[in-house]
C-alpha positions in Angstrom: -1.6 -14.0 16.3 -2.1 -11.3 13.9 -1.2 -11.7 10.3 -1.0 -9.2 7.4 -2.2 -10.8 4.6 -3.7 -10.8 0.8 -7.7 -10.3 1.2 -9.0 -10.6 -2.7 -11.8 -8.5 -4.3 -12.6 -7.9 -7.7 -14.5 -10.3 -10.5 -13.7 -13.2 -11.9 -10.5 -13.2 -14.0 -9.8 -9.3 -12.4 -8.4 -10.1 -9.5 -7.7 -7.6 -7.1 -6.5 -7.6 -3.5 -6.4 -5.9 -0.3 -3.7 -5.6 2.2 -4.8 -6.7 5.5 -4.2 -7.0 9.2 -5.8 -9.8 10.7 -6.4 -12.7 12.9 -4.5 -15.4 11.2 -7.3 -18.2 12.7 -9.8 -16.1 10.6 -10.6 -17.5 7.0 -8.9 -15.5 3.8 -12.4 -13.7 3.5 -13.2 -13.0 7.1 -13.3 -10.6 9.4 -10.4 -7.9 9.2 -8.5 -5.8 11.6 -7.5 -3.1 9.8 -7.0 -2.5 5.7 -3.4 -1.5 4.9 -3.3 -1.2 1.2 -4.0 -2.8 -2.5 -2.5 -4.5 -5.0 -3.6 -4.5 -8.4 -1.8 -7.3 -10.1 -3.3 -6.5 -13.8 -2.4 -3.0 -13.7 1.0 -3.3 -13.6 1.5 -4.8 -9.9 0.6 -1.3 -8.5 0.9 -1.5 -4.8 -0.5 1.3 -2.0 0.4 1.1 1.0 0.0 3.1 4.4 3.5 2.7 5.8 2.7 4.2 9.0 0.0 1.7 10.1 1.8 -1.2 8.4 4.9 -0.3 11.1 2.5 0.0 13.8 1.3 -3.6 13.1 4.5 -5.3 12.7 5.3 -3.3 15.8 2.8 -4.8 17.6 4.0 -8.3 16.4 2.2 -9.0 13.4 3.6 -11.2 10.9 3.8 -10.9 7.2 3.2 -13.4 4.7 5.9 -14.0 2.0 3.6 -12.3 -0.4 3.0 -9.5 1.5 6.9 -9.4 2.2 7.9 -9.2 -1.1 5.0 -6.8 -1.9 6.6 -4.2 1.0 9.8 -4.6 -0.4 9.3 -4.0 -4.1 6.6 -0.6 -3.0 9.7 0.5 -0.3 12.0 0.5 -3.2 9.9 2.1 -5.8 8.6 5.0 -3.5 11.9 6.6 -2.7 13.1 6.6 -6.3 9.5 8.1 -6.9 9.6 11.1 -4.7 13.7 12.0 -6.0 11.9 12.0 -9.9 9.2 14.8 -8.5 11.3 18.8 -9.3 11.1 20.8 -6.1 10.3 25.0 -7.6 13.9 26.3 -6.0 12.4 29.9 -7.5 8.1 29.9 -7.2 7.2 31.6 -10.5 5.9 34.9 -10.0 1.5 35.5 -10.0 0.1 37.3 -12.5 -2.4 39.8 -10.6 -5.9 39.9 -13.2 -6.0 43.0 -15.1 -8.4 45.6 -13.8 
């Protein structure tokens, strides 16, 4: 069965973690599928994610650990508020053509 999971990087004391597809009989530092994302839980919890592959997994079957779960949910909810904060130019200012 294929899991997506918390793979960690990063130092001692700066932990930092990959989202991951893979084969949950592998070990937490094995082998992986396919890398979905990061978390960065000192800077903020900052999640990335590619939404489109992540589908694609759990399409397939994959399953999601809780972490991982709750991860999804709180990126999902932050990403839509995100794009409504970014002002769409309704009116493109006009170029300024370089003197001759």
């Amino acid at each position: 069965m294929v899991k997506i999971r918390l793979f960690r990087t990063g130092t001692t004391k700066r932990p930092m973690y990959r989202i991951v597809a893979i084969d949950s009989r592998r070990q937490r530092q094995g082998r992986v599928l396919e890398i979905l994302g990061t978390y960065q839980p000192r800077a903020d919890g900052a999640v990335t994610l590619d939404d489109a592959a992540l589908d694609r997994w759990v399409a397939q079957g994959a399953q999601l650990s809780d972490t991982v779960r709750s991860l999804v949910r709180k990126h999902r909810k932050q990403v839509p508020a995100a794009e409504a904060e970014v002002p769409t130019d309704e009116a493109p200012a006009a170029e300024s053509a370089p003197a001759s």
